[in-house]
N, C-alpha and C positions, 0 to 999 in steps of 0.2 A: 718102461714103467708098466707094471700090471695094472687089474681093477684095482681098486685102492679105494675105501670109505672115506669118505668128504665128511671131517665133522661140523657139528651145528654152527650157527654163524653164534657170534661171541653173547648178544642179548639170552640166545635159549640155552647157552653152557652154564651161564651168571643163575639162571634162575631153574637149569636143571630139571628141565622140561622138553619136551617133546616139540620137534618145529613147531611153533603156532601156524605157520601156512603149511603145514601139512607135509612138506619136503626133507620127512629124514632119511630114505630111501636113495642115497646121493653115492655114486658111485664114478669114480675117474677112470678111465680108460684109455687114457695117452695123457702123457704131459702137455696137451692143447684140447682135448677132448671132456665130455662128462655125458653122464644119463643120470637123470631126479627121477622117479616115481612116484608120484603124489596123488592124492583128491583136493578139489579145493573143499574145506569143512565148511560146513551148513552155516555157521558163521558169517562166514562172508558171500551168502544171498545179496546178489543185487537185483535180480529178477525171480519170478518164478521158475525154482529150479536151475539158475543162470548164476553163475560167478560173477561178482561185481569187479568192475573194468580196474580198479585201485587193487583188488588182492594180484589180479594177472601181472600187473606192472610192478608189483610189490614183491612177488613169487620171483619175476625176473630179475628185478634188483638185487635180490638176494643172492640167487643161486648164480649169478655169473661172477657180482663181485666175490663170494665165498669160494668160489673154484681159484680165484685167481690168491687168495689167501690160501689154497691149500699148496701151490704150484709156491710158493713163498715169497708175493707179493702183497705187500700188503698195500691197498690202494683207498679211493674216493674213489666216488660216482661223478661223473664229470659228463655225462650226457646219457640220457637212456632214452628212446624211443620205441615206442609200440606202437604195431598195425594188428588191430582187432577183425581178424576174418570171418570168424564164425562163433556164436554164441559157446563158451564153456560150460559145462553140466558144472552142477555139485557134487558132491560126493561120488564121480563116477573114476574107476583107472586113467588116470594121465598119466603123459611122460613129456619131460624137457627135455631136448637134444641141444648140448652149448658146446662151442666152439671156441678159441681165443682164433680170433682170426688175423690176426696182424700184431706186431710189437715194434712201436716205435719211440726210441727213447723212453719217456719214464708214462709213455702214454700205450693203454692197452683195449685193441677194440674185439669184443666179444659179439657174438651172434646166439641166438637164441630160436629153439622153434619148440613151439608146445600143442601138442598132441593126444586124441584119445590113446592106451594102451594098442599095439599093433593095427593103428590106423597109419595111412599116410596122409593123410588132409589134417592141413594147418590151422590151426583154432586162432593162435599167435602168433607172431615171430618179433624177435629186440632184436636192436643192435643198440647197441653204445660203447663208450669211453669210461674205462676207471685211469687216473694218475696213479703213480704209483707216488707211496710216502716219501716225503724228504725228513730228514731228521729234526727233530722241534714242532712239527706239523702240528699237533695239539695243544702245543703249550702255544704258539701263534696263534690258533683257534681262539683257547680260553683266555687270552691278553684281549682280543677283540670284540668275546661276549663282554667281560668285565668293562669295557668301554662303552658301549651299549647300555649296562647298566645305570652308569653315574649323569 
């Protein structure tokens, strides 16, 4: 497999817009591999000048499970965890370095590390679990909101 462009996750293709976290710069470079290039946008301040800790883990939600939809799985989020090392800037060059690190049965555990641009010190790092789809997985979904409702 070459680099290869990671398109947008499905919310930002629908409305034909540009990542909202900033992550369109998505590039695959093995069939287990990727690099994002991003800022996080002034938007999501949670400190002075500080990315708020929900875009980092939101950033990562995204672009692991979107790698594994571009590798043609299509999954849920079934565990995601973040360890917050060092404060994130706004608007300065990031990069995510993701991994799929293991494949077992319809369960897919990814790794994640996010980074200033050519820094080696870790700001972030994920790991989690996406499932991958069974067939009907939606329409199971919306049978159980609509149960919910009544």
């Amino acid at each position: 497999m070459t680099a290869d462009l990671v398109s947008p996750c499905r919310g930002c293709q629908m409305s034909r817009t540009p990542c909202r976290f900033g992550a369109d710069d998505f590039v695959a470079l093995s069939e287990t591999a990727a690099r994002v290039r991003l800022a996080c946008p002034a938007a999501f301040e949670g400190g002075p000048r500080v990315a708020h800790g929900g875009w980092t883990a939101a950033v990562f939600d995204d672009v692991l499970g979107r790698f594994l939809v571009h590798t043609g799985v299509k999954s849920v989020t079934a565990t995601l965890a973040v360890d917050y090392l060092l404060p994130v800037p706004i608007e300065q060059p990031l990069e995510i370095h993701l991994e799929i690190a293991a494949r077992e049965g319809r369960r897919n555990h990814l790794t994640g590390v996010l980074r200033l641009q050519g820094s080696d010190r870790d700001l972030a790092v994920a790991r989690g679990v996406w499932v991958e789809l069974r067939p009907g997985h939606f329409e199971r979904h919306q049978a159980r909101m609509a149960e919910l409702e009544t």
